[in-house]
C-alpha positions, 0 to 999 in steps of 0.5 A: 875161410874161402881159397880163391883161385888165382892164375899164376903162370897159366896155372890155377893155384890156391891164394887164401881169402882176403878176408871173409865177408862181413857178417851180418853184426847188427841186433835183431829187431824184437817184437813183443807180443801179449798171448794173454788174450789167445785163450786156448790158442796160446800154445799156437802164438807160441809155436807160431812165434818159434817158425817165425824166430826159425825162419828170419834174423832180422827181426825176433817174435819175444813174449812181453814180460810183465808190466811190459807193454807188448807191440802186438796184442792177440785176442781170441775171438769168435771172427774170422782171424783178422790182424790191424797192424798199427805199423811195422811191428805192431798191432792186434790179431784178433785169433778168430774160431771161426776158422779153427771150426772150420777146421784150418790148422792153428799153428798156420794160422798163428804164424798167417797172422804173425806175418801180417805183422811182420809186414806181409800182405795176403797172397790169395789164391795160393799154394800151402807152400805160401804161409800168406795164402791162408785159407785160400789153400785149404783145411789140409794145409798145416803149413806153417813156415814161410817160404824164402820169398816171404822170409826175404821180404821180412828179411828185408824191411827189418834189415833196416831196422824198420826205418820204414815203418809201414804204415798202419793197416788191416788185414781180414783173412 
C-alpha cells in the first residue's frame, strides 16, 4: 500500500492510502493460433507467441488445441513473409523463406508478423529497437520484443476488448 503525504500543522506526516488503485480484473483476450502449416519454423511461432505473452496482458497468443479452430493460421511458404489479418486478432501469416535465405532472425520475424495480428502496422524505415520496422532494420537485427510504444498500442486496442475490431487488412513486409 502507498503512504500518502498529509500536511497536518505545517508538518508532513504519513496518513495511510485510502485504497490501493484498481487492478486491472478483466480476462485477457486469447487468440488462437495454428502453427501446424509453419514446417520448420514452428519453434520460431512458439518463442514469438511467449515475447508477445511477455510483453502485453491484454490479450494472450495460446496454441489452438485439437478439433479447435485457430483465429490465425501460419503457412510456411517460399514468399516473402506476409500477413491478411481478417480482423483484430485473426488472419494467416504466410511465413515466407525468402526472408529467412536472406538471413533476417526467425524468431523477429515470428513476433514481426504475430504483431500485424495484434493490430500493428509496419514502421519502416526503422531502428531494430522497433520490432514493427522488420526488415528495414537489417539481418543483424535479432530484436524481437516490442518496444513500449508497440506494446501500449496492443495494450490499448485489446484493453477494450477488441470492441473495435479493426478491419481486415494485409500487410506485405
Amino acid at each position: 500500500m502507498t503512504a500518502v503525504l498529509a500536511l497536518t500543522a505545517g508538518q508532513a506526516v504519513a496518513a495511510p492510502a485510502s485504497a490501493a488503485p484498481a487492478e486491472h480484473t478483466a480476462a485477457a483476450r486469447v487468440v488462437t493460433y495454428d502453427a501446424s502449416g509453419a514446417a520448420e519454423f514452428k519453434d520460431a511461432v512458439t518463442k514469438g507467441a511467449a515475447v508477445w505473452n511477455e510483453s502485453v496482458v491484454n490479450v494472450q497468443l495460446k496454441p489452438a488445441t485439437s478439433g479447435q479452430r485457430a483465429n490465425v493460421r501460419i503457412i510456411a511458404d517460399d514468399g516473402w513473409p506476409r500477413t491478411a489479418s481478417t480482423g483484430l486478432g485473426s488472419g494467416t501469416i504466410y511465413f515466407g523463406r525468402q526472408a529467412v535465405d536472406e538471413g533476417h532472425n526467425t524468431v523477429r520475424i515470428s513476433s514481426h508478423e504475430l504483431g500485424h495480428i495484434l493490430g500493428l502496422p509496419d514502421r519502416k524505415p526503422g531502428p531494430c529497437s522497433s520490432l514493427m520496422s522488420g526488415a528495414s532494420a537489417g539481418t543483424s537485427c535479432t530484436n524481437a520484443y516490442p518496444n513500449a510504444a508497440e506494446k501500449a498500442e496492443v495494450e490499448g486496442d485489446f484493453g477494450l476488448a477488441g470492441a473495435a475490431a479493426l478491419g481486415a487488412r494485409t500487410f506485405r513486409d
